[in-house]
Backbone bond lengths (Angstrom), bond angles and torsions (degrees), N, CA, C in turn:
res aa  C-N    CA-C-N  psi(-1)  N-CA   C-N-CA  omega(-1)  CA-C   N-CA-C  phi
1 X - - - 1.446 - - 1.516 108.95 -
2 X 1.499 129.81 121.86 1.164 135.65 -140.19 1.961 131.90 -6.99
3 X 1.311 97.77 36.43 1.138 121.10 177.57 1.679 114.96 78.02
4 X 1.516 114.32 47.86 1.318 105.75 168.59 1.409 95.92 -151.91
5 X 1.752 88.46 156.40 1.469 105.36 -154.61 1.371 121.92 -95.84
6 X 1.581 136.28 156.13 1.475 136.66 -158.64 2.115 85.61 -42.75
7 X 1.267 133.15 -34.95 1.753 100.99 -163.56 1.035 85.63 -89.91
8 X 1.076 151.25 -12.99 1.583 139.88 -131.47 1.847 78.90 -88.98
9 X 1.535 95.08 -68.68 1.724 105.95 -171.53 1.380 114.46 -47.11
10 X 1.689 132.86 -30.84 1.443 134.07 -175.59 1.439 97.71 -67.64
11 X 1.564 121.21 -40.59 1.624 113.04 -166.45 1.484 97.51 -86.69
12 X 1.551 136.09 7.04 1.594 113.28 176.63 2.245 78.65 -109.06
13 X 1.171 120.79 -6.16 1.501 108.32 -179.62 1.677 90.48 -77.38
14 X 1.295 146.43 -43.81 1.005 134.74 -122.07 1.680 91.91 -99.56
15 X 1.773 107.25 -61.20 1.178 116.31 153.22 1.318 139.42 -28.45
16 X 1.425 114.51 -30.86 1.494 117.15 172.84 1.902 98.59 -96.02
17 X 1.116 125.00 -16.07 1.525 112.25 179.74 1.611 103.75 -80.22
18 X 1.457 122.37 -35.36 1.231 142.01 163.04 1.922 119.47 -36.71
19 X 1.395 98.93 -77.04 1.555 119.29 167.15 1.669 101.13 -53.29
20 X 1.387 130.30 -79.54 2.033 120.58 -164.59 1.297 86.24 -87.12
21 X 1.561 154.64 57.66 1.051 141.78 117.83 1.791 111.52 67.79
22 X 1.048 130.02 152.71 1.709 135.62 -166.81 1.671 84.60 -74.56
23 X 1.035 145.08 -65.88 1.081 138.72 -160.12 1.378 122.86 -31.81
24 X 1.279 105.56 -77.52 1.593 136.24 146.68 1.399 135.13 -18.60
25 X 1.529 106.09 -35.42 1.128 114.53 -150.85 1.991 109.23 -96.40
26 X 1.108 100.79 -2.87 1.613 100.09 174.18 1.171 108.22 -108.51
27 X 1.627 137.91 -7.97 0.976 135.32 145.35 1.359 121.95 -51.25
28 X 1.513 118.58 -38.38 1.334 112.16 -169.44 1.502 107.52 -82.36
29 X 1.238 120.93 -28.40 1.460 150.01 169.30 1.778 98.63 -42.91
30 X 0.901 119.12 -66.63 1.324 134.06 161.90 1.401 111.90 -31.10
31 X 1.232 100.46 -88.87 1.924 125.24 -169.89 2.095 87.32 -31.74
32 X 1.309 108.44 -52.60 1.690 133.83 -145.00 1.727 91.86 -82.62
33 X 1.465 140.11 -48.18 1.347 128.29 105.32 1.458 132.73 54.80
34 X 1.768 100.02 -111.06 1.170 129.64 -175.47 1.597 92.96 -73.28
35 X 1.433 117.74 -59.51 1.929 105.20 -172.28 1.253 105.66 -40.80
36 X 1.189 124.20 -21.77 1.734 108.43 -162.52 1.076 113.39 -98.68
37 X 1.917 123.30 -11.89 1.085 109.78 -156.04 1.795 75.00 -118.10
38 X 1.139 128.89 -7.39 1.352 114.21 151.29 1.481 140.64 -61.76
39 X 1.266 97.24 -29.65 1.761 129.62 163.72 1.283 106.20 -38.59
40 X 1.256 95.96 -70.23 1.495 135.31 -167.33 1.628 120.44 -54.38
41 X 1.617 104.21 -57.85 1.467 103.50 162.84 1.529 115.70 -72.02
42 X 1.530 114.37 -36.81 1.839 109.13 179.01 1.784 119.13 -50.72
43 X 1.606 110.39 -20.42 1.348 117.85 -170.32 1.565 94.17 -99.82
44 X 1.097 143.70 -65.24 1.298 145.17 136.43 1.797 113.32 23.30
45 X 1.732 96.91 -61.75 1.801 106.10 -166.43 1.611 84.53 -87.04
46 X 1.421 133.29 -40.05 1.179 121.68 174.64 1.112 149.85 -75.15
47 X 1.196 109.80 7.22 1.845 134.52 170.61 1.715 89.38 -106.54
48 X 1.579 121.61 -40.14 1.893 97.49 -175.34 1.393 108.80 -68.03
49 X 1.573 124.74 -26.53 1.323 137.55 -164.48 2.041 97.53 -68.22
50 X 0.815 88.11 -54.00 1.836 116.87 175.05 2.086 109.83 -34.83
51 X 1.685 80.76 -49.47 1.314 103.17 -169.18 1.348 113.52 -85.30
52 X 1.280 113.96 -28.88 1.514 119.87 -179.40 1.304 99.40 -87.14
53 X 1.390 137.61 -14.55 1.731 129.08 -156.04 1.244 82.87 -96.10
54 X 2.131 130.08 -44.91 1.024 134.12 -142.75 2.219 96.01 -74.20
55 X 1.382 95.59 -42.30 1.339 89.52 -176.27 1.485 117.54 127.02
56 X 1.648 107.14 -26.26 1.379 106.34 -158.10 1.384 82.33 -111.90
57 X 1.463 109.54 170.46 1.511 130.92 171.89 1.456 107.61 -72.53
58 X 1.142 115.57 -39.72 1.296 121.79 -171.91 2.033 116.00 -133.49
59 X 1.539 101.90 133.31 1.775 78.41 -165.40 1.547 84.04 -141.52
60 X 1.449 89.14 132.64 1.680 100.74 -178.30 1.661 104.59 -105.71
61 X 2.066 75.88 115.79 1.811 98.31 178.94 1.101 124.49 -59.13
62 X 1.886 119.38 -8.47 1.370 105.94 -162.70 1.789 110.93 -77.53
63 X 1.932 100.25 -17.15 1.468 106.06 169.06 1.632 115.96 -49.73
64 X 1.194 125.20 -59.86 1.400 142.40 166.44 1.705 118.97 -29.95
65 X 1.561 113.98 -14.50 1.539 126.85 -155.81 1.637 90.31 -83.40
66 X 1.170 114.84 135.57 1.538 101.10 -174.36 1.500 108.94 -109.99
67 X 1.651 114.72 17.32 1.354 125.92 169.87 2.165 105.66 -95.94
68 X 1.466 94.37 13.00 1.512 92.10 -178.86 1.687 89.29 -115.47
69 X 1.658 123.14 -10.66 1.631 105.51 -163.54 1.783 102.69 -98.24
70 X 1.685 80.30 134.97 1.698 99.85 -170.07 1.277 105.89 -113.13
71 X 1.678 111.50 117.20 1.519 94.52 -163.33 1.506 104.99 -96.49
72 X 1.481 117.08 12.67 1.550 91.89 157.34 1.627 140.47 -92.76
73 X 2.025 90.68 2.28 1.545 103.05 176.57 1.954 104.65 -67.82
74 X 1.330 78.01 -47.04 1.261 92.93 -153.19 2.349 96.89 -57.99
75 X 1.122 95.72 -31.30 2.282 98.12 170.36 1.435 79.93 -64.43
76 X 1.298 131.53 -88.59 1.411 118.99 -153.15 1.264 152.67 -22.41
77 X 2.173 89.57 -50.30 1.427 96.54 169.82 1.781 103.41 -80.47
78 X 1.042 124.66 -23.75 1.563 119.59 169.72 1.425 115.87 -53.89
79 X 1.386 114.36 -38.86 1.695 98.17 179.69 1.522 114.66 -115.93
80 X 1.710 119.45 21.23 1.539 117.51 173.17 1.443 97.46 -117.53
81 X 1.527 126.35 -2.35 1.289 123.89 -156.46 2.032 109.70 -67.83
82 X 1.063 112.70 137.54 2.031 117.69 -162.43 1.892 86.07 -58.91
83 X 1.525 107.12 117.20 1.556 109.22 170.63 1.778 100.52 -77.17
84 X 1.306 132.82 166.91 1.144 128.99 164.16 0.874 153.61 -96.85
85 X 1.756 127.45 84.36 1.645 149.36 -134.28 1.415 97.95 -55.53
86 X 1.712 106.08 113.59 1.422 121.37 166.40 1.462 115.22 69.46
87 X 1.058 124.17 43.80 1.704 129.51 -161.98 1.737 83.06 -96.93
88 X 1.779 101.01 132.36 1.366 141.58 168.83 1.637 108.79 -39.79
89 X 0.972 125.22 134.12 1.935 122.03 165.49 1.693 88.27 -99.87
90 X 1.018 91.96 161.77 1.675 123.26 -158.83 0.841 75.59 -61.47
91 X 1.904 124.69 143.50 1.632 120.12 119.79 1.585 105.81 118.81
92 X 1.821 112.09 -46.41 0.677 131.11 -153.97 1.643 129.76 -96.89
93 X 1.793 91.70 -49.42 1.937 100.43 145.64 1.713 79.87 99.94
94 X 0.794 133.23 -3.70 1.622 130.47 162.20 1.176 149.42 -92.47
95 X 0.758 129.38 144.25 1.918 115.18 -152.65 1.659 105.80 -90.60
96 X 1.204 92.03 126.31 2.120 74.88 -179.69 1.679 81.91 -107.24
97 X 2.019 81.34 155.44 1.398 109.74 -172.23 1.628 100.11 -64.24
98 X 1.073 120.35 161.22 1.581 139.85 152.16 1.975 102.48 -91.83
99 X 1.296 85.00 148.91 1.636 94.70 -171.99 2.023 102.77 -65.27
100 X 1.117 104.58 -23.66 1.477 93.70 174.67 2.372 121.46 -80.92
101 X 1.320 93.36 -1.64 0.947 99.86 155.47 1.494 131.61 -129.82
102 X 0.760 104.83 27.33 1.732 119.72 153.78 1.208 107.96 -89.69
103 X 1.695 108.44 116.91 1.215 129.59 176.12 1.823 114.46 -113.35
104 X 1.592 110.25 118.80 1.225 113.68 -157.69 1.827 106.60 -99.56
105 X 1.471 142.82 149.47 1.438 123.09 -164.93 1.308 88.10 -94.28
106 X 1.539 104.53 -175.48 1.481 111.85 -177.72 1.652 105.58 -81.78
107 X 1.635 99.51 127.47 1.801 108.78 -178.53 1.539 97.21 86.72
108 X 1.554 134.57 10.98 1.039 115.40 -167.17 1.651 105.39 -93.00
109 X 1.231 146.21 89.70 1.540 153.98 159.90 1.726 105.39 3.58
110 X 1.562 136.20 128.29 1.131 108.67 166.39 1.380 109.75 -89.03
111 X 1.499 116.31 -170.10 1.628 111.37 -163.22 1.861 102.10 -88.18
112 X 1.436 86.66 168.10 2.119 80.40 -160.59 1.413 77.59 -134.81
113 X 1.640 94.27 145.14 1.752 96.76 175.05 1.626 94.94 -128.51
114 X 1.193 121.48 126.23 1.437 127.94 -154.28 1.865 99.15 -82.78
115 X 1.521 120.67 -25.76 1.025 133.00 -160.43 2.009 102.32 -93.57
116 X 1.344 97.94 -20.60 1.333 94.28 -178.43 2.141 113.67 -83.81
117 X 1.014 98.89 18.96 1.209 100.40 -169.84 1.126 121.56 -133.50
């Protein structure tokens, strides 16, 4: 526990009963208490909050661990991921081309969208 040992902790117990005095000292015990178990429920409502946004009943944090995120999986599956051959535009019932099948003639300009730029 932050790197000190069963005496280490008796001489900061003894020292702190010493320094806020016996009087004092179950009050603070108290006060010291309640912070934790306020801690405690605020992280509590914030992992269910977590859980309800996430969707699932149950959500395994170790995905969330950011000593597991590799950011070259994550380019990879972004630029090998299966695009979807000949997929419909809304409304219309027609297949729009994918840029690998657009075939342009010789001298033929490709199309320019003045607004995309």
């Amino acid at each position: 526990m932050f790197g000190i040992n069963g005496g280490e902790f008796l001489v900061l117990l003894v020292v702190l009963a010493i320094v806020v005095g016996p009087s004092r000292l179950p009050q603070y015990a108290e006060q010291l208490a309640r912070l934790i178990k306020g801690v405690k429920r605020k992280l509590d409502d914030l992992r269910s909050d977590l859980s309800d946004e996430a969707g699932a009943s149950e959500v395994n944090w170790q995905d969330f661990d950011p000593r597991r995120y590799d950011p070259r999986r994550i380019v990879r599956d972004a630029l090998f991921e299966d695009e979807p051959s000949a997929a419909s535009s809304p409304g219309t019932g027609r297949a729009n081309p994918t840029p690998a099948t657009v075939r342009l003639a010789s001298g033929e300009l490709p199309p320019w969208d003045a607004e995309a730029t």
